[in-house]
C-alpha positions in Angstrom: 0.0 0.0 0.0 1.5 3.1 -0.7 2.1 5.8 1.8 -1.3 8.1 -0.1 -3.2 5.7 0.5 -2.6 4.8 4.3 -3.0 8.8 5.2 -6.9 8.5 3.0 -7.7 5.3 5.0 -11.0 5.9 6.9 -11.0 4.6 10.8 -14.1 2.7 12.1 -15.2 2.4 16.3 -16.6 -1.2 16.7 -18.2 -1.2 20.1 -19.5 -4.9 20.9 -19.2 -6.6 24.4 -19.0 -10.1 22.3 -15.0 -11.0 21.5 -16.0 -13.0 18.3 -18.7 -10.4 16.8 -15.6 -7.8 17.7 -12.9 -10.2 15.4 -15.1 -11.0 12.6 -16.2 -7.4 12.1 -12.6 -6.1 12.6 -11.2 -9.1 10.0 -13.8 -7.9 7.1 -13.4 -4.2 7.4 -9.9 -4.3 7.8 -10.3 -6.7 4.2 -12.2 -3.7 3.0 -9.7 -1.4 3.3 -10.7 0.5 6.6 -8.5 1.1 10.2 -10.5 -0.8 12.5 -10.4 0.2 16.7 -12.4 -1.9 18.6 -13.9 -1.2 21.8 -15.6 -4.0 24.2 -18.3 -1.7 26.0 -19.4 1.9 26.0 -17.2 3.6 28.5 -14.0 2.6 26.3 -15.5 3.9 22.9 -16.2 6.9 25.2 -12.5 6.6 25.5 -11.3 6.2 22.3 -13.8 8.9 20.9 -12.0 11.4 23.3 -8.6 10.4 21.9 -9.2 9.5 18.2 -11.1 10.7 14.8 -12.7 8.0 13.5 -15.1 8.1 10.3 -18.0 6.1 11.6 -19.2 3.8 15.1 -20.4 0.8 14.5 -22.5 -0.4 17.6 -24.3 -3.1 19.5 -27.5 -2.4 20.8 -27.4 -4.4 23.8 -24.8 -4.3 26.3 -24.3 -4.8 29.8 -24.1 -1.1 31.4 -24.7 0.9 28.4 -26.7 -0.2 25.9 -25.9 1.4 21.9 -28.6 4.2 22.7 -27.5 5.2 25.7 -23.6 5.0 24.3 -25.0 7.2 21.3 -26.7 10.1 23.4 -23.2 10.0 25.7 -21.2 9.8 22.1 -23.0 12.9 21.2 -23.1 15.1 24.5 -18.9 14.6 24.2 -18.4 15.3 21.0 -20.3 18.6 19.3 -20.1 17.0 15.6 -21.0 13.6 16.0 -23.2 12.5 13.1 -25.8 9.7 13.9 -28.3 7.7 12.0 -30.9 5.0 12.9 
C-alpha cells in the first residue's frame, strides 16, 4: 500500500461486548480497506472517541451497562459534531 493511501484510509469504532462479533467485524473491514479500533463496552468507545477521529461507530445495541442508545446520546453530549443515523 503506498504511503497516499494509508493517510486517506477511513478509521471505524466497533463497540460490541462479544469478543468473536468484535474479530469478525474487525477481520472484514480491515479486508475492506478500513483502520479498524475496537472497543468491548461503552465507557471505552467513550475513550477512544475522546482520543481519536474515527469516520464512523459501529455499535451493539445491547450491552451490559450501556446499551448502543444510551452509548450514542453520551457519544454525542462529548463530542459537538457527532453525526448519527438509525
Amino acid at each position: 500500500m503506498s504511503i497516499g493511501a494509508q493517510q486517506t484510509r477511513k478509521t471505524i469504532l466497533v463497540v460490541d461486548d462479544d469478543p468473536h462479533i468484535l474479530e469478525v467485524l474487525e477481520v472484514r473491514l480491515v479486508s475492506a480497506g478500513y483502520d479498524v479500533i475496537t472497543a468491548t463496552d461503552g465507557l471505552e468507545a467513550l475513550d477512544v472517541l475522546s482520543r481519536k477521529t474515527v469516520r464512523l461507530v459501529i455499535s451493539d445495541i445491547r450491552m451490559p451497562a450501556w446499551t448502543g442508545c444510551g452509548c450514542l446520546r453520551r457519544w454525542r453530549s462529548a463530542t459537538s459534531s457527532f453525526p448519527s443515523s438509525f
